[in-house]
N, C-alpha and C positions, 0 to 999 in steps of 0.2 A: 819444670824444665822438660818432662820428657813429652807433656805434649807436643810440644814444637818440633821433636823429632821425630813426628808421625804426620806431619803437614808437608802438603804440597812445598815442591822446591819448586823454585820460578829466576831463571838469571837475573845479575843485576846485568842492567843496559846503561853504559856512557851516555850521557847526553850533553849537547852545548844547548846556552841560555843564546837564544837567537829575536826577531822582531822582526816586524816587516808592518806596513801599512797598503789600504785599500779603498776604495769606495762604499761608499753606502750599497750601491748594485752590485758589487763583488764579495760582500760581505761573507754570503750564505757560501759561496761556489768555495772562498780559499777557505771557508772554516773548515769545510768537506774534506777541502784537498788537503788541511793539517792531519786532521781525524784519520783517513788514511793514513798518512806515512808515519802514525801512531803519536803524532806531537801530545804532548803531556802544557795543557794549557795554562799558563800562571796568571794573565793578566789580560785584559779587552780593555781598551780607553777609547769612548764615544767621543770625537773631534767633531768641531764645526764640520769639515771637509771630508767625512770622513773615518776608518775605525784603524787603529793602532792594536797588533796582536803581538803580546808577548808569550814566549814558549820554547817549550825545551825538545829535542830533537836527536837521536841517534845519529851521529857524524855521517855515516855512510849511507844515509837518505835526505842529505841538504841538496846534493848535487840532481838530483831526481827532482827534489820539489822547489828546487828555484827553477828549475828548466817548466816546470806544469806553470807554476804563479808566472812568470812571463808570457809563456804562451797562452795564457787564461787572461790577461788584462796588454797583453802587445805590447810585452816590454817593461810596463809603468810599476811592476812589482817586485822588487830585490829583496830577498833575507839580510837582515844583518845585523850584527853581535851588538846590544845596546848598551 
């Protein structure tokens, strides 16, 4: 036990289980754009039309990165709780 009290502390961060879908061409740009706003990845589902991203997210960087994924695909990309 007392190793563990000589280890890095690191906060725990809230996160909501969020999703969103994209194109095959937008693929690379929103995965980027999750990676930044630190999204913690759970799940990618390759679709006919398309890729399905599930992932978890600190509440107070949804509002940031739904504003980046629409202006990154014009609109056609909304976060939302699955």
């Amino acid at each position: 036990m007392k190793c563990l009290q000589g280890g890095q502390r690191q906060p725990l961060i809230e996160r909501v289980g969020l999703c969103c879908r994209c194109g095959f061409a937008e693929h690379a740009l929103v995965r980027q754009r999750l990676l930044d706003a630190e999204a913690l990845f759970e799940q990618e589902e390759f679709l006919s039309d398309g890729v399905e991203l599930h992932f978890r997210l600190a509440p107070d960087r949804r509002e940031t990165l739904q504003r980046q994924l629409a202006d990154l695909s014009r609109g056609r990309i909304s976060l939302r709780e699955p």
